[in-house]
C-alpha positions as CSV (number, residue, x, y, z in Angstrom):
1,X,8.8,-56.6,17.6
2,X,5.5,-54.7,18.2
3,X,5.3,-51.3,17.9
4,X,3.7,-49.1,20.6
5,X,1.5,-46.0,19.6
6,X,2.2,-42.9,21.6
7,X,-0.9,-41.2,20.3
8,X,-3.3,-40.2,22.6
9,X,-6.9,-40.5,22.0
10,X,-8.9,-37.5,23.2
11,X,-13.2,-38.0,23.3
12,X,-15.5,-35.1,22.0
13,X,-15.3,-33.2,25.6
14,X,-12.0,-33.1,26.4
15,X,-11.4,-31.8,23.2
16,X,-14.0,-29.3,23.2
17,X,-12.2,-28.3,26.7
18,X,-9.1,-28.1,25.2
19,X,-9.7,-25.8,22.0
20,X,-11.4,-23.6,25.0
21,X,-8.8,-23.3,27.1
22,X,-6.5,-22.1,23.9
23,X,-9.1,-19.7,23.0
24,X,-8.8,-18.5,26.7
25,X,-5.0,-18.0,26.9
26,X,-4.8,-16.5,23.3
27,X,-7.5,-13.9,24.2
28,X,-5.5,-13.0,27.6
29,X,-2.0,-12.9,25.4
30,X,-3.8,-10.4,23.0
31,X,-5.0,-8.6,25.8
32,X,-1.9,-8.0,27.5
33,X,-0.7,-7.0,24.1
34,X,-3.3,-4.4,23.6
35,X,-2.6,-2.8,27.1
36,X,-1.3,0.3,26.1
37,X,-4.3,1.7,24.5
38,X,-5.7,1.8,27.9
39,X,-3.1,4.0,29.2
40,X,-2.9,8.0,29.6
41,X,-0.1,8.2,26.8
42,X,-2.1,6.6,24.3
43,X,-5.5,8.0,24.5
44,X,-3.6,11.5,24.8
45,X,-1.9,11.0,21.0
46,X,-5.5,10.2,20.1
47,X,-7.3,12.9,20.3
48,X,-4.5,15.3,19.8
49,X,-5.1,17.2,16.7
50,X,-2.2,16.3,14.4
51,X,-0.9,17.3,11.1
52,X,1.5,15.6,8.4
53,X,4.2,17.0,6.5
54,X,5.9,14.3,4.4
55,X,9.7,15.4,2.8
56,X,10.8,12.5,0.5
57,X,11.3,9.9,2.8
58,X,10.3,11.8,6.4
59,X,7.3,11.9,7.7
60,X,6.6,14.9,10.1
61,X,4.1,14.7,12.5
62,X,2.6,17.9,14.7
63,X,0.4,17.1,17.3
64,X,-1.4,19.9,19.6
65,X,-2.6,18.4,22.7
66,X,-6.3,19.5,24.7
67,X,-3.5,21.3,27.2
68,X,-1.6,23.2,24.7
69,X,1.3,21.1,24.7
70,X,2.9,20.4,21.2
71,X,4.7,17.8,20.1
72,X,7.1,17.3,16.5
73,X,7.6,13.3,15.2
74,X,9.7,12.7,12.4
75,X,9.4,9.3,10.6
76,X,11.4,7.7,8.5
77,X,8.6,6.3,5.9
78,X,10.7,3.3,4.7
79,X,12.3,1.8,8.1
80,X,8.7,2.7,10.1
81,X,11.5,4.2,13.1
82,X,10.9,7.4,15.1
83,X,14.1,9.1,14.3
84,X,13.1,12.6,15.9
85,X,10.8,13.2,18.9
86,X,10.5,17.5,20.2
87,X,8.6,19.2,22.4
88,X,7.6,22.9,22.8
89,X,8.3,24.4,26.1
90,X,7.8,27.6,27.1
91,X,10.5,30.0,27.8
92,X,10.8,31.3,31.3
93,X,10.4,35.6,29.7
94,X,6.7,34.5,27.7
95,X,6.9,34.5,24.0
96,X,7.1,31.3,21.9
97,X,9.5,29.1,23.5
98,X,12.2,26.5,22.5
99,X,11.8,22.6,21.2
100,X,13.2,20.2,23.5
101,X,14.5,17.0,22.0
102,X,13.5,13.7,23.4
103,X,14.8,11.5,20.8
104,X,17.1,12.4,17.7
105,X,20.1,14.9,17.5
106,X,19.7,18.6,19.3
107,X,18.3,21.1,17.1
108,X,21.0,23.6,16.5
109,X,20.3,27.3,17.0
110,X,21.2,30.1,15.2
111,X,21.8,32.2,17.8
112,X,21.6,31.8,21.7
113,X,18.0,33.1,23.9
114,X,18.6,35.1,26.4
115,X,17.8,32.4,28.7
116,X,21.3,30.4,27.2
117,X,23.6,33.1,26.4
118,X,25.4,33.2,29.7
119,X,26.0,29.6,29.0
120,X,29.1,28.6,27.6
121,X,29.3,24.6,27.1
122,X,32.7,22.8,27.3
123,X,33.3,20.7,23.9
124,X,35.0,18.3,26.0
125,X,31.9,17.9,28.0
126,X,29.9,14.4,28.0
127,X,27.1,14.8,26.0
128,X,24.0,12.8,26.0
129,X,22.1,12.2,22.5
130,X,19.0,9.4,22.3
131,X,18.4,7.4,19.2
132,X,15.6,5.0,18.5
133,X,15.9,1.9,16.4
134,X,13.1,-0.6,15.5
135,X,14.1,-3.2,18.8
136,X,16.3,-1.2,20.8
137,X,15.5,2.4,22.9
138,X,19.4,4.0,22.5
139,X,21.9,6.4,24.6
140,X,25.0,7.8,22.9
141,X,27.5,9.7,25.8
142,X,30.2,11.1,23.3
143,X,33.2,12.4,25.5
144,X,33.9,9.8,27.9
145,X,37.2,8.2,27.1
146,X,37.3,5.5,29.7
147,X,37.8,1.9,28.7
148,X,33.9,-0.5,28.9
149,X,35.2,-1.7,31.7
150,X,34.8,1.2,34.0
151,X,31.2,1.9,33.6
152,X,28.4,0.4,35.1
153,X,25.2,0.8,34.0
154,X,22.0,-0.7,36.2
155,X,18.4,-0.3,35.4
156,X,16.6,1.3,39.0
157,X,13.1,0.9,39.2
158,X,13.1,2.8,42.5
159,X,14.0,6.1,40.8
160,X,12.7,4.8,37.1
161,X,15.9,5.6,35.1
162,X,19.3,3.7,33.7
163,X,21.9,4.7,35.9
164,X,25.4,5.2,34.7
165,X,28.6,5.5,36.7
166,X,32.4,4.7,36.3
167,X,34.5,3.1,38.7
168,X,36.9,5.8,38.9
169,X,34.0,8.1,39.9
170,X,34.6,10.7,37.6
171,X,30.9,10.3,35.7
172,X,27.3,9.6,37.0
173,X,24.2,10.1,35.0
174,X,20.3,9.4,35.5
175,X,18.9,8.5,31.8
176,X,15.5,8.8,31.7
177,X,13.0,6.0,29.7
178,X,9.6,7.9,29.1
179,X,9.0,5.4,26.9
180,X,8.6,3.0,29.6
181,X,7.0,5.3,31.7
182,X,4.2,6.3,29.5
183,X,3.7,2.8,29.3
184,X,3.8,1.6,33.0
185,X,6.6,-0.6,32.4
186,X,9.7,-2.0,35.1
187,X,13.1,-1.6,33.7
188,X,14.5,-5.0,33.0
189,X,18.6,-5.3,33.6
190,X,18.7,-8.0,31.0
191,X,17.4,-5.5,28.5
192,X,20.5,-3.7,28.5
193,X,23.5,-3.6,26.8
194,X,26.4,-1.6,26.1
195,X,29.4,-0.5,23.9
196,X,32.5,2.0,23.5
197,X,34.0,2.9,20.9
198,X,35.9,6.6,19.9
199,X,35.4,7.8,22.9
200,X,31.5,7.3,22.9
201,X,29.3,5.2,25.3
202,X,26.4,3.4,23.5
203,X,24.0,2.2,25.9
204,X,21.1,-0.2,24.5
205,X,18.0,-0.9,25.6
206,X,16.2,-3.9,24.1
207,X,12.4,-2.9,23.4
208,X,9.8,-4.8,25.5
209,X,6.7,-6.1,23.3
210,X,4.2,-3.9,24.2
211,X,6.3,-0.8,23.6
212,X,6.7,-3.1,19.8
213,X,3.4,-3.5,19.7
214,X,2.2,-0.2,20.2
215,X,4.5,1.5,17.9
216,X,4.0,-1.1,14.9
217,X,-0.1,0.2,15.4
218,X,0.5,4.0,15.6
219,X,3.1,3.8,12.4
220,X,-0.1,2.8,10.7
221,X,-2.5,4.6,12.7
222,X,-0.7,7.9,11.4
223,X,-0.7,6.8,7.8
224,X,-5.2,8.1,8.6
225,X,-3.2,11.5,9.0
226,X,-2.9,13.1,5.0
227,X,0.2,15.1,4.2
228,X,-1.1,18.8,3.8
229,X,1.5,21.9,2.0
230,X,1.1,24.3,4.7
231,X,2.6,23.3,8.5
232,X,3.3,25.9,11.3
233,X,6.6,27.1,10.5
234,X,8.6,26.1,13.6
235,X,7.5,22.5,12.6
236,X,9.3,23.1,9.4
237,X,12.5,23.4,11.1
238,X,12.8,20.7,12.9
């Protein structure tokens, strides 16, 4: 029996054509990739000045941006994962303001403003926390009791948020996905996923690749900002 080869012979040009057109689609993929440095966000966390706190394994970040905006990250050195993200606003009577958390647990105060102390909040309230693993953007809604079957939660690109509702129409929510939005990317529906457990909603978002790729680069890109001893002492706090 003879044996037929199924190589296939390719001349001098068609093979020079062929490494080209490789070179071609590998130089758009890395473009793509590299998309994010072209965008607002980016250049923004740039040329913010920043300084670095490092406690044992956190890394604390303080950024002040050209508008006066400030901005805390906490790092956790060994995992490379954003486990805190805060923002300084300004209070409504002048003076220093209040962080706003983003990402991480609320910072707890030790007493309430003025601005809160008329505000009493229900423990058996749903309460929203966001937590950030190395592939997935998370939601955690503690105080809803309903069985997984009663929520749905769709991704709306028309409004850019995750919307959550139950079927018995006792809970809606809007989460927002800045992360996204910095970025200029859709919301995918297959990206998400859920859970409930002890009366908590876990809502997961799977991390697209250039949001990956763009945090894999600034992990390192902060490791150019040196610890110093001395950081504004709100920073300290958080």
């Amino acid at each position: 029996m003879k044996r037929r080869s199924n190589l296939i012979e390719v001349d001098g040009d068609n093979q020079d054509s062929f490494e080209q057109i490789l070179k071609a689609n590998l130089s758009k993929i890395y473009k793509q990739s590299e998309m994010y440095k072209n965008t607002a966000w980016y250049r923004s966390i740039v040329d913010a000045e920043k300084s670095c706190l490092k406690e044992d394994k956190i890394k604390k970040i303080h950024y002040k941006f050209d508008d006066d905006k400030e901005m805390v990250e906490e790092y956790n050195v060994d995992t490379q994962v954003l486990l805190r993200r805060a923002w300084k606003v300004k209070g409504k009577l002048g003076g220093d303001g209040k962080w706003v958390v983003e990402i991480g647990d609320p910072i707890p105060e030790a007493t309430p403003t003025i601005e809160v102390a008329d505000i009493v909040e229900s423990k058996d309230q749903p309460i929203v926390t966001r937590r950030n693993t190395r592939v997935n953007l998370e939601w955690r809604i503690r105080n809803l009791p309903y069985p997984i079957e009663t929520y749905s939660i769709s991704a709306n690109n028309d409004e850019r948020c995750i919307i959550v509702r139950t079927t018995n129409k006792k809970y809606f929510k809007k989460l927002q996905v800045p992360e996204l939005d910095r970025l200029g990317l859709q919301l995918e529906q297959g990206n998400i996923q859920s859970s409930h457990q002890f009366q908590t909603l876990i809502i997961m978002y799977k991390k697209p690749q250039p949001l990956l790729d763009m945090e894999k680069e600034w992990f390192e890109e902060l490791k150019k900002v040196k610890p110093i001893k001395d950081m504004p002492s709100d920073c300290k706090t958080q």
